[in-house]
C-alpha positions as CSV (number, residue, x, y, z in Angstrom):
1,X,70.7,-47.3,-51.2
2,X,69.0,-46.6,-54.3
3,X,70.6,-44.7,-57.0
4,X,68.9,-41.3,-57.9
5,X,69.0,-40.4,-61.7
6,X,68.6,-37.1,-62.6
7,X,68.5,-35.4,-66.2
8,X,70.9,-32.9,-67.1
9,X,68.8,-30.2,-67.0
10,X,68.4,-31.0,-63.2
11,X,71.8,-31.3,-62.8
12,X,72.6,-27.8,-63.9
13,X,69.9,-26.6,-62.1
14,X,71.6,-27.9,-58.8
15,X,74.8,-26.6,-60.1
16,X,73.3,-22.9,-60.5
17,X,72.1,-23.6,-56.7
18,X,75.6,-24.0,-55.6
19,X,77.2,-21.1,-57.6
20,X,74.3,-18.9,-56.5
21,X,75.1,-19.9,-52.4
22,X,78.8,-19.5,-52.8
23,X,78.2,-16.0,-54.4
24,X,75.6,-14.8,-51.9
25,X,77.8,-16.4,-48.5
26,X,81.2,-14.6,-49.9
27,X,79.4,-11.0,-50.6
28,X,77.4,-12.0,-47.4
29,X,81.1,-11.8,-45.4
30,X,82.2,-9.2,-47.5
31,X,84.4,-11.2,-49.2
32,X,86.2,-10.2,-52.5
33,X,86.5,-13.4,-55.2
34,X,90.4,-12.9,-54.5
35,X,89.9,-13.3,-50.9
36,X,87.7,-16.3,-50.8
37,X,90.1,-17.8,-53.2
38,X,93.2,-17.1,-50.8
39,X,91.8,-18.1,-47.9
40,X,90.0,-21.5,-49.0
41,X,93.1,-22.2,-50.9
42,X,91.6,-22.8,-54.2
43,X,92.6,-20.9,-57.3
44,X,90.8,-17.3,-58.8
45,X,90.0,-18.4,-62.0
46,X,88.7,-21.8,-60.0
47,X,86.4,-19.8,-57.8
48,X,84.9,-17.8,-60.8
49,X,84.4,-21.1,-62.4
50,X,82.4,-22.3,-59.9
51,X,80.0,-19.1,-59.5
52,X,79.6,-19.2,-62.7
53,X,77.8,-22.8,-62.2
54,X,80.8,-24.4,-63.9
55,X,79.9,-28.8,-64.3
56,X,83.3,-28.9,-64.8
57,X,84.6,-28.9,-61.3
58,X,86.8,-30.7,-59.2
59,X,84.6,-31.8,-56.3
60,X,87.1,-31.6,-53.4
61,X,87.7,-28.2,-54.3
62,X,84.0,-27.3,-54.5
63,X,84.2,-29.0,-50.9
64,X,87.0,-27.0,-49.8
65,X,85.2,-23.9,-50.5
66,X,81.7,-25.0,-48.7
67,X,84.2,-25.9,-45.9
68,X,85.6,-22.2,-45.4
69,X,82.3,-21.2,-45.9
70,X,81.0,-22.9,-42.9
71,X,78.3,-25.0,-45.5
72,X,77.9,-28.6,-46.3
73,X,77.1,-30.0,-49.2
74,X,75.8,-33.8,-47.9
75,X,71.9,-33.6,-46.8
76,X,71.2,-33.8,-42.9
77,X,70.5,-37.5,-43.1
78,X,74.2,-38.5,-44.0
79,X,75.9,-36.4,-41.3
């Protein structure tokens, strides 16, 4: 498997991608940030973090929330 190298700049841009789907999802199922926080288990100021497009994330809690939210974050190819 090759490895992909991206710049930074794409990086964030794929990190806004993510904050922007967790956002849209939880207002989607009328979530308030305190209840998706509760009920994925992760933190409040964790879950602002990461809709705020936060690169400072722990990735199993970025999973965590994709989980409760019924998303995955691995392409089709890898399932």
């Amino acid at each position: 498997m090759d490895v992909i190298r991206r710049t930074n700049a794409e990086i964030e841009k794929e990190l806004g991608a993510v904050a922007y789907f967790v956002r849209k999802k939880r207002k989607e199922r009328g979530y308030t940030q305190e209840e998706l926080a509760a009920s994925a288990g992760v933190g409040l100021a964790f879950l602002k973090r990461l809709e705020g497009g936060d690169e400072n994330l722990h990735l199993a809690k970025v999973l965590q929330v994709l989980r409760h939210l019924k998303a995955d974050l691995f392409p089709k190819e890898y399932q």
